[in-house]
N, C-alpha and C positions, 0 to 999 in steps of 0.2 A: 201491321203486326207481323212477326214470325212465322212462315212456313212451319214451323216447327208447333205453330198454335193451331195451324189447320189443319194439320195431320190428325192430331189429336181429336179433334172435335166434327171433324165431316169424314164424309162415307169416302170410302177407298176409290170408289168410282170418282170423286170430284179429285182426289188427290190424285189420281192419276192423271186427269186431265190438266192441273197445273206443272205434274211432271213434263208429262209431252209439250208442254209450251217452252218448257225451261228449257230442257234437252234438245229441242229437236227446233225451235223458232231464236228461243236470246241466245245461247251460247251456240248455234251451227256455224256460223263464221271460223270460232276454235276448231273444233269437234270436225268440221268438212273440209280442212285443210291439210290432214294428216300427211307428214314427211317419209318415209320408208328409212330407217336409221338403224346403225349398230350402235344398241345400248345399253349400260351398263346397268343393269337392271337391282342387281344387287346393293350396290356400290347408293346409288338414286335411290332405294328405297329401304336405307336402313332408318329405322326410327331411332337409333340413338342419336340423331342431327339434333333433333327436341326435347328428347326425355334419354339423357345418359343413365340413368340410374333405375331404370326400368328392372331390371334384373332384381339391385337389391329388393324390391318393393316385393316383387314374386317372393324370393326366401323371403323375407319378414312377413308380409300378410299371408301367407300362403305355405310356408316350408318348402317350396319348388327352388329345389337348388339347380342352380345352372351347369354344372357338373355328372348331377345324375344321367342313367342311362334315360329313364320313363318318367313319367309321374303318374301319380295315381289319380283316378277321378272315383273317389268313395260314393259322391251317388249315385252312378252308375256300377260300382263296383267292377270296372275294369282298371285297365292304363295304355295311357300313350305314351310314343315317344315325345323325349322333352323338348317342347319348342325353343328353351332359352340355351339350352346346350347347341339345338341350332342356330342360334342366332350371334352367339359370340363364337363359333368354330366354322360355322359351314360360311357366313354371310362373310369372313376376314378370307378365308378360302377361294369365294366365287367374287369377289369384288371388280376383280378386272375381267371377268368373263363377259361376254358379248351377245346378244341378241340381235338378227334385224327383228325391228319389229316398227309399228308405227307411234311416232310424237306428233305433239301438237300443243301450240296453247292449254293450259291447263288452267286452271282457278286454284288449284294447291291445296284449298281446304273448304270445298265447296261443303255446306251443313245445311240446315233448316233453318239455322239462327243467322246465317249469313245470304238469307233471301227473303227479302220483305216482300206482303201484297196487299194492296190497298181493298177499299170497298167494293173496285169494280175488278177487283183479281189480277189485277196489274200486278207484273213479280218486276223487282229489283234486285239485281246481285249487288251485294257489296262487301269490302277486304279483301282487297286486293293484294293484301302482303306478300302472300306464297304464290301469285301469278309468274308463271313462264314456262320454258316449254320444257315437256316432260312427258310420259308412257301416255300414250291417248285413252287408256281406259280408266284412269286416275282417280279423275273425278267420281265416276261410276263408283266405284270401290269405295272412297269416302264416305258417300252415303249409304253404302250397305250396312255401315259399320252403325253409324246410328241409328238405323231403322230396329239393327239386332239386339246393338247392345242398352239404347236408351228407351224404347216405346215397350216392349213386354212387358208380361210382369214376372219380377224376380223376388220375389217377396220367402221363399223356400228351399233347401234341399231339393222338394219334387219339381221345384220350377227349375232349376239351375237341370235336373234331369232330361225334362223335357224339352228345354232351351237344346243341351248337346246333340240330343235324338235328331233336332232340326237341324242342328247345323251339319250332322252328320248327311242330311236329305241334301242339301245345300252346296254339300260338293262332293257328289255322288257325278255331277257331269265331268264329259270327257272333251266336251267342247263349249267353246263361248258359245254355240250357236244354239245348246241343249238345253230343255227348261226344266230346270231343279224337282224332285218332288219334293212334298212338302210330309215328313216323318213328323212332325207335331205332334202328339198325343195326349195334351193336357187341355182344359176348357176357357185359356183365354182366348178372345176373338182376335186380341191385338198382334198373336200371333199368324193369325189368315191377313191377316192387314199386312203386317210386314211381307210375306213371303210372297204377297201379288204384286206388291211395290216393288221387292227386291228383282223379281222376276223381268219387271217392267227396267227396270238400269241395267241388264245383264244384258237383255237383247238389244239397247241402243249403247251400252258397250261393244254388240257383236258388229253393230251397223257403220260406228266410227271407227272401227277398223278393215272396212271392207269386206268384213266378213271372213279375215283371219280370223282362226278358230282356237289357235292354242292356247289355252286356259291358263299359261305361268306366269304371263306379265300381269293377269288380276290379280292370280292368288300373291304375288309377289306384293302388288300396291294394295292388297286388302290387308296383308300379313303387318304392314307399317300403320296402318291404323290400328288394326286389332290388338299387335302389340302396344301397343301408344295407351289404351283404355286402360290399363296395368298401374299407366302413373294418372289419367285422372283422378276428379274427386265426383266418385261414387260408390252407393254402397258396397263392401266386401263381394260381396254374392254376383254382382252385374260382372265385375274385374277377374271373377276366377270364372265365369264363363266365358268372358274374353280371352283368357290363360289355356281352359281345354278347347275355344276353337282356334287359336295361334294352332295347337298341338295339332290336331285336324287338319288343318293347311299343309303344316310341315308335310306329314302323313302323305300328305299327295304329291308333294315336293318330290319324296325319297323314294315314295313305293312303299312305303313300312307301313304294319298295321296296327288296330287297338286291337288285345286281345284282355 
């Protein structure tokens, strides 16, 4: 069955031990190979490769024009600045811009649905499509994206609230090597679930890079997923919390804040 079925249904303590197998036993051959490269981080990790029309999706489900300065996040009753105005002005901007930073073998869309494990916990990776080399903490970031955006519950206004509050706890660090606090403040559990998970991919992202610490190439390849949930197919409420934490990201990107 699906990693994505045992998340679900066993204690965090076991999923994490099938993390650390994944991470740290089948894929370290990738992941312990890491290259020191100048790379185009921008350019590599625009999500309009897969989903071009991400943007309109934002105005139509959402009225987030990609033009405006802010948008607004009504259950909180603040605003950010707009992540889509970042994304078609600043990512055409910094496209040839350079990083060293470390690659490696990637899996390009590692999930829960693309890791099977049998009766004895035996994991298999499979889909291979988007395998090759690229930003080593890649992977990493992938799955944050689904722990955040598909396992809570978003069933509300108050949930999409307390969903930001997290995300906002979330990238409150100033290095890979910092462990998040967790701002949660509403009573699902699957929320402590995700954010011990999450916590658990961040520091074996800090490991596969030797313990570089700057924080831009994740927020960079978390921003490509996060924007990417915009054109999924899920409910409204998951995809405008994917929309206010793209905004969040940006946020750390620029230096700008929500006020």
């Amino acid at each position: 069955s699906w990693l994505q079925d045992h998340y679900h249904r066993r204690p965090v303590e076991e999923i994490q031990e099938l993390y650390a197998r994944l991470y740290t036993q089948i894929l370290k051959p990738w992941y312990g190979q890491p290259r020191w490269e100048a790379l185009k981080l921008y350019e590599d990790h625009t999500p309009f490769r897969l989903f071009p029309h991400l943007c309109e999706h934002a105005q139509r489900d959402f009225g987030f024009s990609p033009t405006a300065e802010r948008i607004e996040c009504e259950e909180l009753g603040i605003t950010f600045a707009n992540p889509f105005r970042f994304l078609l002005t600043e990512y055409a901007a910094r496209k040839n811009k350079t990083q060293l930073w470390y690659q490696c073998v990637t899996h390009g869309d590692l999930n829960p649905r693309n890791i099977l494990v049998d009766e004895l916990d035996n994991l298999y990776v499979i889909d291979f499509s988007e395998t090759r080399l690229r930003n080593a903490v890649s992977d990493f970031a992938r799955m944050e994206t689904v722990l955040k955006f598909e396992t809570p519950r978003v069933e509300s206004a108050d949930d999409v609230a307390r969903l930001v509050e997290f995300e906002m706890g979330l990238a409150e660090i100033k290095s890979l090597a910092d462990v998040p606090p967790n701002r949660y403040k509403g009573n699902d559990p699957r929320a402590e679930k995700a954010h011990r998970a999450i916590c658990q991919l961040r520091h074996y992202a800090d490991v596969a890079t030797l313990f570089e610490t700057d924080p831009t190439p994740y927020w960079l390849a978390l921003l490509e997923w996060t924007f990417s949930v915009l054109s999924y197919d899920l409910i409204p409420l998951r995809r405008k919390y994917a929309a206010y934490s793209a905004a969040i990201i940006c946020e750390k990107l620029t230096g700008q804040q929500h006020h």
